[in-house]
C-alpha positions, -999 to 999 in steps of 0.1 A, spaced: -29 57 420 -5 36 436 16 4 419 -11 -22 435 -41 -6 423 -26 -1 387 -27 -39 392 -62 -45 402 -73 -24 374 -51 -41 346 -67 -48 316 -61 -85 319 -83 -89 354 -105 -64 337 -110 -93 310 -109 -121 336 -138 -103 355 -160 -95 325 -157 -133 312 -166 -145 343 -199 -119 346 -208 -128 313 -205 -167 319 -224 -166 351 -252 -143 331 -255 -170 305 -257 -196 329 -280 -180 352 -301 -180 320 -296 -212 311 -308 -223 344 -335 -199 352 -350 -190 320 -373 -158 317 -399 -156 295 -387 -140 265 -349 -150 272 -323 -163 248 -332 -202 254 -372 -194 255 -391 -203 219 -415 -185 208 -438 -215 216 -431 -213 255 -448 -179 257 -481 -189 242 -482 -227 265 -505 -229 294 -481 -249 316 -491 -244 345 -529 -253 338 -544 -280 356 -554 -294 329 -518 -296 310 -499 -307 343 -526 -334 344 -518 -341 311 -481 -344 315 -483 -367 343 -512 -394 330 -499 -428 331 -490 -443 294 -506 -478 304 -531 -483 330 -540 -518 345 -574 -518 326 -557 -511 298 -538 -541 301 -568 -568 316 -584 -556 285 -555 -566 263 -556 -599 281 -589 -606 277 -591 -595 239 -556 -621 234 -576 -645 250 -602 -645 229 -586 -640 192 -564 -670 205 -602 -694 201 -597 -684 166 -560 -693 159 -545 -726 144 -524 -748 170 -490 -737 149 -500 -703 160 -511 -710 190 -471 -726 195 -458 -699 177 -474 -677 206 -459 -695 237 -448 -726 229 -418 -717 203 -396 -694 227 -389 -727 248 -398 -756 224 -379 -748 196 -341 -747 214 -344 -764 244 -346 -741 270 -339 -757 308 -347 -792 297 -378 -783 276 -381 -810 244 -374 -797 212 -398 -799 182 -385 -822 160 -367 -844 188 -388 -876 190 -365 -890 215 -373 -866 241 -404 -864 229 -414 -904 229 -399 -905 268 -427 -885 275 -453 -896 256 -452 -929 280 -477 -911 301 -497 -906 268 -509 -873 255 -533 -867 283 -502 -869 306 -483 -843 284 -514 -821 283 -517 -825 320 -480 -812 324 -486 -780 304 -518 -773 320 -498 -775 358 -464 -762 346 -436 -784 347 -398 -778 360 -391 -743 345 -423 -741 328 -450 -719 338 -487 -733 340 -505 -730 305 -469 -726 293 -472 -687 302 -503 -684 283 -538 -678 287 -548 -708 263 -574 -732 271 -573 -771 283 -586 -778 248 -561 -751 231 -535 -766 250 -538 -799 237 -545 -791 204 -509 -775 210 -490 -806 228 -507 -826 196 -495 -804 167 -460 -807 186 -462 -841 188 -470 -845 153 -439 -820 143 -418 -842 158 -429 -876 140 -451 -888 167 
């Protein structure tokens, strides 16, 4: 053997290329598993996964629209049965209770007495269309009625 393949052969590149073998065996299984291989559980083996039935399992939506009309309309209709402090506690607070873009505080009578000029109908109105930042129904699904009862009990917290 000549001096340049006593080099190629050295036991050093001999433990260079052996690492790197090993490495690229361990990451070709890491990346393409076999069944049976060092990252497979014994679970994998006995899975169905490529069933119809579990790929249609994997990729069913978590909520659906109808789930969520039927949300809405079940909300809707516990919120007949609720007091007006929980029915301000449901959509009012959020806004009402800090001030949010200009909305009046509970407990403010000031702000609360400037708009009362138009009288409680014209507060209710308000709610009912929306008003500056506020949505209509103040984001909510409540009812005229359930709105008012709302705009009242705020009124009332505020010494009106």
């Amino acid at each position: 053997m000549s001096s340049a393949q006593d080099d190629t052969f050295s036991p050093r590149n001999l433990a260079i290329l052996g690492g790197l073998l090993f490495f690229a065996l361990f990451l070709g299984e890491a990346v393409f598993p076999r069944q049976g291989g060092i990252f497979s559980s014994s679970t994998d083996a006995s899975m169905n996964v490529g069933t119809m039935e579990d790929i249609a399992a994997r990729i069913k939506p978590v909520v659906t629209l109808d789930d969520i009309l039927a949300n809405a309309d079940s909300s809707a209709a516990g919120a007949g049965e609720k007091s007006p402090k929980q029915l301000y506690e449901g959509a009012c607070l959020a806004c009402h209770a800090s001030g949010v873009a200009g909305a009046p505080k509970v407990g403010d009578s000031a702000a609360w007495e400037s708009r009362l000029a138009n009288g409680i109908d014209g507060i209710t109105t308000s709610a009912i269309n929306g008003k500056g930042a506020m949505p209509p129904n103040g984001g909510s699904a409540y009812s005229p009625d359930q709105i008012r009862a709302v705009v009242e009990y705020m009124l009332v917290e505020s010494g009106l």
